[in-house]
ZAMARGU-4260 file (C-alpha; in steps of 0.2 Angstrom, whole numbers, plus 5000, padded with zeros to 4 digits):
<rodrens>
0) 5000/5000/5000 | 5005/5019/4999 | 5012/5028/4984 | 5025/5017/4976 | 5033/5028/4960
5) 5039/5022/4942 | 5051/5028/4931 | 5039/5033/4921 | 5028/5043/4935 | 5042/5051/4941
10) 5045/5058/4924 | 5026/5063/4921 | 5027/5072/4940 | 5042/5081/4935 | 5035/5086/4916
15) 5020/5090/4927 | 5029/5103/4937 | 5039/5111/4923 | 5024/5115/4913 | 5013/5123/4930
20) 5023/5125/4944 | 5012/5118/4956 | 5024/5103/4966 | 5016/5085/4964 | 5018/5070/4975
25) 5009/5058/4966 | 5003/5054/4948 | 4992/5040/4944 | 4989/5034/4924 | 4971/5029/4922
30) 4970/5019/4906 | 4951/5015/4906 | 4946/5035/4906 | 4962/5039/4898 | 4966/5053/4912
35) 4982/5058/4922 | 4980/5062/4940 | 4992/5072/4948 | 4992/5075/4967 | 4998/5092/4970
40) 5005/5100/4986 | 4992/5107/5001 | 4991/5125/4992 | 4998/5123/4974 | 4980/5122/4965
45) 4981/5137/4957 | 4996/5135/4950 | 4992/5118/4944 | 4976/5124/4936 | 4982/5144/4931
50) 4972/5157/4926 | 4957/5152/4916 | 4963/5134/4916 | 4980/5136/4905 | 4992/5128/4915
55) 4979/5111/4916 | 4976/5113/4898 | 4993/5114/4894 | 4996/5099/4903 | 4983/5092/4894
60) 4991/5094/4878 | 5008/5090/4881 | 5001/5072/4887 | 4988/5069/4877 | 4974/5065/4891
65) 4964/5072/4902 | 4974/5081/4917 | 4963/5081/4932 | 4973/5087/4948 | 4969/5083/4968
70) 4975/5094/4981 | 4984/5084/4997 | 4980/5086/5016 | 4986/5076/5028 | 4971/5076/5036
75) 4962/5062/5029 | 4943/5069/5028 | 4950/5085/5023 | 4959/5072/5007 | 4943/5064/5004
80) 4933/5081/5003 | 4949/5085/4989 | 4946/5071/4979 | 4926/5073/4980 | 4926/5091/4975
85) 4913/5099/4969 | 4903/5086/4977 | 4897/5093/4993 | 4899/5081/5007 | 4890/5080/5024
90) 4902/5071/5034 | 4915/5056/5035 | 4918/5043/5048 | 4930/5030/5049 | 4929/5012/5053
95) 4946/5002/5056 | 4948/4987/5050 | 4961/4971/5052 | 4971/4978/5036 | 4968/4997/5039
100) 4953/5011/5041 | 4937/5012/5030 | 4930/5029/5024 | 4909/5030/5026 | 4907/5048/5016
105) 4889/5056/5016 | 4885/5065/5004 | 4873/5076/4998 | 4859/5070/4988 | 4859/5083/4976
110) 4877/5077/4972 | 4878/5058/4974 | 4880/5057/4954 | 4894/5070/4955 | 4902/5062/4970
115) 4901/5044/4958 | 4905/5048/4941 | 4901/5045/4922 | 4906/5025/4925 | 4910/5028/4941
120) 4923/5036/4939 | 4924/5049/4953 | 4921/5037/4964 | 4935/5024/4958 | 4945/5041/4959
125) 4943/5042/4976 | 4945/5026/4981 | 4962/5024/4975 | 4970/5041/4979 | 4965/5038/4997
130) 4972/5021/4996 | 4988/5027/4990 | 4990/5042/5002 | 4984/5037/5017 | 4982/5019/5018
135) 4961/5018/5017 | 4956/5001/5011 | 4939/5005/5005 | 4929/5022/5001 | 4909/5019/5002
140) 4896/5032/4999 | 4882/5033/5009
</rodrens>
């Protein structure tokens, strides 16, 4: 468990970084939505996303897939709210388990479809950032 980087993430995170200047500690390839996801420093979302967008769009370009960037927290909730935004969420309890801690996110109705995703896309999103930053096993949405 945790983040575990490759060659070729390390050179993605460091192309990443030239193109916005917003510092990333993660990037993970996702082949069935052909995205890139970049978790960027507590504090550096503007700078990944830039004015109007141009920094992500740039990056966007110069891989040729979708960019979509997380901001960190080492507060785990805080993390989940990241990785959830715009959904708006109610609340987040934890439950430990043998092989670590499961996240119960409420969410609002209203944004239930947001919070899960075209395909569930959102929501796989979520469950595997969280995995790799902070060592939760399983996200569920009630």
């Amino acid at each position: 468990m945790g983040v575990v980087l490759t060659e070729e993430s390390m050179a993605r995170i460091a192309q990443f970084e030239k193109l916005t200047g917003a510092g990333s500690r993660d990037c993970v390839m996702d082949n069935e939505h052909e995205r890139l996801i970049f978790v960027v420093n507590t504090g550096e979302m503007g700078f990944a996303i830039g004015k109007k967008g141009v920094n992500i769009k740039k990056a966007a370009d110069a891989f040729g897939k979708e960019v979509q960037v997380v901001e960190y927290s080492d507060d785990p909730a805080q993390f989940l709210r990241n990785c959830f935004h715009p959904a708006k969420i109610r609340e987040i309890q934890f439950t430990d388990v043998d092989d670590g801690k499961i996240a119960h996110v409420m969410v609002m109705d209203d944004d239930r479809g947001i919070a899960i995703g075209k395909s569930g896309r959102n929501i796989n999103r979520a469950k595997e950032l969280a995995r790799r930053q902070h060592q939760i096993v399983n996200v569920i949405l009630e």
